[in-house]
C-alpha positions in Angstrom: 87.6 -50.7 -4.0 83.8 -50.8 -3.7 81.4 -49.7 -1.7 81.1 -52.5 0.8 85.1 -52.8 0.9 84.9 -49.1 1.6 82.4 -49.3 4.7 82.4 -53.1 5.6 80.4 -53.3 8.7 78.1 -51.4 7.6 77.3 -53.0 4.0 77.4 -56.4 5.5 74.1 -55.3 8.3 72.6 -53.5 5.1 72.9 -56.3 3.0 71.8 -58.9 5.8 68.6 -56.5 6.6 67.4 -56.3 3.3 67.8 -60.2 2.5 66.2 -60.7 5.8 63.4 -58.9 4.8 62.5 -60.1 1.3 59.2 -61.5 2.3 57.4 -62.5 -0.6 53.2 -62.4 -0.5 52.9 -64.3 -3.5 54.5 -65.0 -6.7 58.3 -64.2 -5.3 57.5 -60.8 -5.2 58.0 -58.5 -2.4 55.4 -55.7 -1.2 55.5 -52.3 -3.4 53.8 -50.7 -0.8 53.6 -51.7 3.0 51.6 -49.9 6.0 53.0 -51.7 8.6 52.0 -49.8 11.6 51.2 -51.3 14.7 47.7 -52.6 16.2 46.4 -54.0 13.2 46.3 -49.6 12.1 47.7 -49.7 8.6 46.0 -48.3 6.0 47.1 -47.5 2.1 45.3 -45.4 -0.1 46.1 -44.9 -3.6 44.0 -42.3 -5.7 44.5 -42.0 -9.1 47.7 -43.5 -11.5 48.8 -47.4 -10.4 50.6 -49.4 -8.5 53.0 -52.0 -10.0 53.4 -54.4 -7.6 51.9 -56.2 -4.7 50.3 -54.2 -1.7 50.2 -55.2 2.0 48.1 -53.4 5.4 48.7 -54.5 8.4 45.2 -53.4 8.7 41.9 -55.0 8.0 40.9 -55.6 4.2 38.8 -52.4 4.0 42.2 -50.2 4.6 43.2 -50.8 1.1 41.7 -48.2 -0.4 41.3 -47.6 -4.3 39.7 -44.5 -5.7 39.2 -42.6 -9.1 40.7 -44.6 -10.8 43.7 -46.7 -9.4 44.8 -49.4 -10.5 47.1 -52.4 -8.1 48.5 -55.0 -10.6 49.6 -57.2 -8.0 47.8 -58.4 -4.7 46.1 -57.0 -1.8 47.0 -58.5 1.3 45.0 -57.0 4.1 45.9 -58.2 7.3 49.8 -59.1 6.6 50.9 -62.1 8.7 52.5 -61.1 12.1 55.5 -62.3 10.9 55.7 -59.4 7.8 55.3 -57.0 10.5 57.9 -58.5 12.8 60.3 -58.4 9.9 59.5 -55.1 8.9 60.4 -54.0 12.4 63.6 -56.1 12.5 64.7 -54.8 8.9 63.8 -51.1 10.0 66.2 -51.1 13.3 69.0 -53.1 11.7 69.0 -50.0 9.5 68.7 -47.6 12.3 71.6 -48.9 14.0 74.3 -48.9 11.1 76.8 -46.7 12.3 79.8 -46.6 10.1 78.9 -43.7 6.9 81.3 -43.0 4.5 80.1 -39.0 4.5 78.0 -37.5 7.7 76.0 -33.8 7.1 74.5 -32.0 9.3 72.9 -29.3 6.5 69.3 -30.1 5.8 69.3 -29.6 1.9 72.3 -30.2 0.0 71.4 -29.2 -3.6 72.4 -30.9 -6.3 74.8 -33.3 -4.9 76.7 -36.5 -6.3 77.4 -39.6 -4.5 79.2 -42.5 -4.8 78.6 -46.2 -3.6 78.3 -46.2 0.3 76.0 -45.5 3.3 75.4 -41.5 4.0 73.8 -40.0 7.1 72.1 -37.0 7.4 71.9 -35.8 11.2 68.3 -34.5 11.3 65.6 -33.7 8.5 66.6 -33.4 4.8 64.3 -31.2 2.7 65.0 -30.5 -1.1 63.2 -28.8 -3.8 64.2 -28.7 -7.6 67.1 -30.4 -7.3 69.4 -33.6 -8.5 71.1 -36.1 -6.3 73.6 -38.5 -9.0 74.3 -41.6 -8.1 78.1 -42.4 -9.6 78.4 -46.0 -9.6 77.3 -49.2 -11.5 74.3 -51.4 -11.4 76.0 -53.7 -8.8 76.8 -51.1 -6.3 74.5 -50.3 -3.7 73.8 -46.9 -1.4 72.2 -46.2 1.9 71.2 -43.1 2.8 70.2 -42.5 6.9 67.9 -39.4 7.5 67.6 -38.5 11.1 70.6 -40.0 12.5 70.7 -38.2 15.2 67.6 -36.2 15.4 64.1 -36.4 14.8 64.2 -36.3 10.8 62.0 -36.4 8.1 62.5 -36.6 4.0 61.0 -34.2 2.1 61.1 -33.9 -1.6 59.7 -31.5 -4.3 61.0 -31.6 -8.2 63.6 -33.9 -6.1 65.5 -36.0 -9.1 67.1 -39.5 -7.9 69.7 -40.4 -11.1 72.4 -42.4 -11.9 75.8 -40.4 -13.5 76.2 -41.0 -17.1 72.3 -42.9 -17.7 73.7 -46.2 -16.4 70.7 -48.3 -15.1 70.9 -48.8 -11.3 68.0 -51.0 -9.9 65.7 -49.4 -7.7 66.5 -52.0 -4.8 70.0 -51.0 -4.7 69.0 -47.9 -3.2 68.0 -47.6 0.1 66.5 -44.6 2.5 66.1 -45.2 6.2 63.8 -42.5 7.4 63.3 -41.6 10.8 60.2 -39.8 10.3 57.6 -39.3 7.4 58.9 -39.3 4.0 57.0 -36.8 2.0 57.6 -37.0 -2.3 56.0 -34.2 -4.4 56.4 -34.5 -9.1 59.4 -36.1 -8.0 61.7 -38.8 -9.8 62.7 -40.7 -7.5 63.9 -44.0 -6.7 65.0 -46.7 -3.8 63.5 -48.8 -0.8 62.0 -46.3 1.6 61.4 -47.8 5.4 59.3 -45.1 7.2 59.5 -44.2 10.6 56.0 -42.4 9.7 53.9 -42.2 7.2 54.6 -42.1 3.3 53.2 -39.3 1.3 53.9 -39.1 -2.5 51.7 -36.9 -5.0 52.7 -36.9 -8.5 56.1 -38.2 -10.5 57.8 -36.4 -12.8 56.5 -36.2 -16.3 56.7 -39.7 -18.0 59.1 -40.7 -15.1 57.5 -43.5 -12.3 58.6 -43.6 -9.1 60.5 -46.7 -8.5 61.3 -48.8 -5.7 59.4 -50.0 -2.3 57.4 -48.0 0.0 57.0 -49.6 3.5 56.2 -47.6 6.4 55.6 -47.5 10.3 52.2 -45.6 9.2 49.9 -45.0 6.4 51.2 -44.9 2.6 49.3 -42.3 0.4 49.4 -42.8 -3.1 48.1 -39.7 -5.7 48.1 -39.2 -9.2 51.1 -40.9 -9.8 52.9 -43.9 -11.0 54.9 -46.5 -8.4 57.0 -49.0 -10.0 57.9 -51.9 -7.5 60.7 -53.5 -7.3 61.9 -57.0 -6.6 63.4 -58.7 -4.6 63.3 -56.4 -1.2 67.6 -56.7 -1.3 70.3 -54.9 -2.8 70.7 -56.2 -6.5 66.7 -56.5 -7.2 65.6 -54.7 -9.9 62.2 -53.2 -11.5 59.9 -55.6 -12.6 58.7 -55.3 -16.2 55.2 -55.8 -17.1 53.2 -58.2 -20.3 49.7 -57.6 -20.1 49.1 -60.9 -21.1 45.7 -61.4 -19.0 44.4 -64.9 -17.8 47.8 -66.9 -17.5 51.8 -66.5 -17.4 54.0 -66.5 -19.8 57.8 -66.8 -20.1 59.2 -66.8 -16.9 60.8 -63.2 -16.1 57.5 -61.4 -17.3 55.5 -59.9 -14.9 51.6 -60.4 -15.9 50.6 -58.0 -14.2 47.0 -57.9 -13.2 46.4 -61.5 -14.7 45.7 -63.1 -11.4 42.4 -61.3 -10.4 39.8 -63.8 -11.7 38.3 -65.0 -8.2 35.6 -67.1 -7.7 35.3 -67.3 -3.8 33.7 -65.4 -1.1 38.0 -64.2 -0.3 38.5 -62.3 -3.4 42.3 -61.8 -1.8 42.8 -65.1 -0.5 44.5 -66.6 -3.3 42.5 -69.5 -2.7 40.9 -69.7 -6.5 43.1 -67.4 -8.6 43.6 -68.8 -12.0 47.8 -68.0 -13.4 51.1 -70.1 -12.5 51.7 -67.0 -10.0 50.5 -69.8 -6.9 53.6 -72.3 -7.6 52.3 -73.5 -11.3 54.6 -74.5 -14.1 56.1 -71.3 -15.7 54.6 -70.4 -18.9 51.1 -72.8 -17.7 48.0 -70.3 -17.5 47.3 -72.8 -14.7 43.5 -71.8 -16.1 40.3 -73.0 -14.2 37.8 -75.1 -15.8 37.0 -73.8 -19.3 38.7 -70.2 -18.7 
């Protein structure tokens, strides 16, 4: 039996929410990171190490913030339509109103903990520090975990390992963490879709290890020293996306070019009006170049 047979009410709004909110910016993508927060007041600021994926602010160009060093191989998108936001919001209380869990805990730190396919709610804050939650299931399964069910709750990790039992891959987008509060990530390796009740604080990843998955939050997303992986998709199944380095143009379809689309020419250098790759609906593997480029 698996994990949606298990807890079928609740799967099927999971499952619904997250397609519902695979909004793509460009390129079939969805956001790696997302400040969402209302009154055109988001803001993201990443500081050091990279971000792998595309970046949305509900707020004005300037609240995309790069320093020492960053790098964003995807696009800036700064202000997101009205509609991301309203489908942020809608994605965020489907998730807020599942109701059925498979396990319920009212302890605030479980330790090292394993846990198999289903939807796992944590009554107020969870806090851990130097310890392993396993995930015992297979690529297609999918988990939800609710912090702050009940109560005001925030997620708060140090050292805090995300991994799957026996080194089977699971894609990032299969996990899920619906998080009353602020969501707070320190050297940790961690993975899954993170929706933010607050802001979204992550400093460092483990050694060699991204993070991987999708921050979107109700707030600001701060980003140092440290690598973030997004993930496609925005649904249960996606999975990381895999960079080429391949510069001006695509190539086979599947590879992520990374930061290939950046050559602007406008007075918009994030309008998408004059970038030069197959990213803007050219034909896969067509650099799609401009002029003599």
């Amino acid at each position: 039996m698996n994990s949606c047979q298990k807890v079928f009410s609740a799967c099927v709004l999971a499952l619904l929410t997250q397609a519902a909110f695979a909004v793509q910016p460009s390129g079939g993508s969805s956001f790696a990171v997302l400040s969402a927060a209302p009154d055109h007041g988001g803001a993201v600021t990443c500081t050091g190490g990279s971000i792998d994926g595309d970046v949305g602010s509900s707020g004005p160009k300037a609240s995309v913030v790069q320093t020492e060093g960053c790098t964003i191989t995807g696009a800036i998108i700064a202000p997101v339509s009205a509609n991301v936001i309203e489908d942020f919001n809608d994605a965020y209380d489907a998730l807020k109103g599942v109701s059925q869990c498979t396990e319920r805990f009212a302890d605030t730190s479980l330790g090292n903990h394993t846990f198999t396919p289903g939807v796992y709610c944590f009554d107020s804050a969870v806090t851990e520090t130097d310890v392993v939650w396993t995930l015992d299931g297979g690529p297609t399964d999918t988990w939800l975990f609710k912090i702050g069910n009940t109560a005001v709750g925030a997620l708060t990790g140090t050292g805090f390992s995300v991994v799957m039992e026996n080194g089977d891959p699971v894609p990032a987008c299969n996990v899920t963490w619906w998080v009353d509060a602020a969501a707070t990530m320190t050297t940790s390796d961690f993975k899954g879709i993170i929706f933010a009740g607050a802001g979204i604080t992550m400093t460092g990843t483990a050694p060699g290890t991204p993070v991987e998955g999708q921050a979107l939050a109700k707030a600001g997303v701060t980003l140092t020293q440290m690598a973030f992986l997004g993930c496609e998709g925005g649904s249960f199944g996606g999975k990381a996306k895999s960079k080429c380095n391949q510069g001006l143009g695509n190539g086979p379809e599947g590879c992520d070019p990374g930061n290939s689309n950046q050559d602007d020419h406008g007075s918009n250098p994030f309008d998408g009006s004059t970038r030069t790759n197959d990213e803007l609906g050219g034909t896969p593997g067509n650099p799609g170049r401009l002029g003599n480029e």
